[in-house]
C-alpha positions in Angstrom: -13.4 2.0 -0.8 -13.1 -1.7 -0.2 -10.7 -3.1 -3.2 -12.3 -6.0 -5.4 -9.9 -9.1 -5.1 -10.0 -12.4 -7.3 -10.7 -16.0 -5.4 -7.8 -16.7 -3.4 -4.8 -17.5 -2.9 -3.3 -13.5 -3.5 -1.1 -11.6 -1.6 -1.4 -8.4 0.7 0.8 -6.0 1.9 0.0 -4.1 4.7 1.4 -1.1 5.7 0.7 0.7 9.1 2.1 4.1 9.7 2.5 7.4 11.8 2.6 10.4 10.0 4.3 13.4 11.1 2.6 16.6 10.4 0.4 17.2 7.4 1.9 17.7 3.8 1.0 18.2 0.7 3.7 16.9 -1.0 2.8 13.5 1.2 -0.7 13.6 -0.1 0.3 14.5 -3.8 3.2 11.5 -3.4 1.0 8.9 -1.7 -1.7 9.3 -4.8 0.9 9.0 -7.7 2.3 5.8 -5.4 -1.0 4.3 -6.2 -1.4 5.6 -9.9 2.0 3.9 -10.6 1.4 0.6 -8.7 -1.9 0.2 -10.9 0.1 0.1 -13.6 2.7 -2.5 -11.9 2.1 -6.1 -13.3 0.3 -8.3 -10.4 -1.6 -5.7 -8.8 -5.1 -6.6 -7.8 -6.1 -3.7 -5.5 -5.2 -1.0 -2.5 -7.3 -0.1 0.2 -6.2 2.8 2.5 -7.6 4.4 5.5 -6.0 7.2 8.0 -7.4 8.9 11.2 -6.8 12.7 12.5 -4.1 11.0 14.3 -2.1 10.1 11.8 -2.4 6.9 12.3 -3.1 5.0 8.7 -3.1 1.7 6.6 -3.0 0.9 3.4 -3.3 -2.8 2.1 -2.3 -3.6 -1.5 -2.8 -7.0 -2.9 -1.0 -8.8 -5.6 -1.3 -11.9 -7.6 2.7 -13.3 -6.1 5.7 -12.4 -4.2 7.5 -11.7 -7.9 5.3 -8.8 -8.2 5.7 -7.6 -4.9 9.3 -7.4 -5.1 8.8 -5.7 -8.5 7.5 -2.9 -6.9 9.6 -2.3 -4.1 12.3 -2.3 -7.3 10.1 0.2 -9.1 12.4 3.7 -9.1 9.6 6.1 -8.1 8.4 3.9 -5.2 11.9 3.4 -4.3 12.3 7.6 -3.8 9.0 7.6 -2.4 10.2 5.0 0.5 13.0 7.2 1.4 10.9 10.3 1.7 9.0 8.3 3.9 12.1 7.6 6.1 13.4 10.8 6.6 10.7 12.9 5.8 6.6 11.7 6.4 6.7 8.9 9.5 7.8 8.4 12.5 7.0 4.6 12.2 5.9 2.3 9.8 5.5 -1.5 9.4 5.1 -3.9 6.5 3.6 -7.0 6.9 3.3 -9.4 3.8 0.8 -12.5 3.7 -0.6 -14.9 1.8 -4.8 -14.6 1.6 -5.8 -17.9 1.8 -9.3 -17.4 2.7 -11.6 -14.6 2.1 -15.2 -13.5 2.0 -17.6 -10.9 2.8 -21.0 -9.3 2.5 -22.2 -6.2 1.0 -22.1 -4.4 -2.7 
């Protein structure tokens, strides 16, 4: 689903990943991640995509740095991040930047 974003300027964090295998406790994890951040002050959005290769993104946008950081605080997300370590990828990257333009067509 695309996410619905205000006029700019926002923030987005984009993080690219490769899974390891399947899991449901990944799956299970990965929706409460996005349950909790909806509740974060300064969320806008998430938009999340993966292929059969593991291979995935997710983008999350946020009205300011402040509430980024907020949520790399949060506890659960923090628990969540090391699972992700040790357990779920075998590389990720997280890019943040500063929308300063944006537009589209559609619905």
């Amino acid at each position: 689903m695309i996410g619905s974003t205000p006029v700019p300027p926002y923030y987005a964090v984009i993080f690219s990943s490769l899974r390891n295998a399947a899991d449901l406790a990944y799956d299970q994890a990965a929706a409460r991640m996005v349950e909790l951040a909806r509740q974060q002050p300064g969320f806008l959005g998430v938009e999340s995509a993966r292929g059969v290769d593991g291979f995935g993104i997710t983008v999350s946008y946020w009205t300011d740095e402040s509430a980024i950081l907020a949520w790399k605080r949060q506890a659960e997300h923090s628990v969540a991040r090391e699972h992700g370590r040790t357990q779920w990828y075998r590389h990720f990257q997280v890019r943040v930047s500063k929308v300063e333009r944006a537009y589209g067509f559609g619905e």
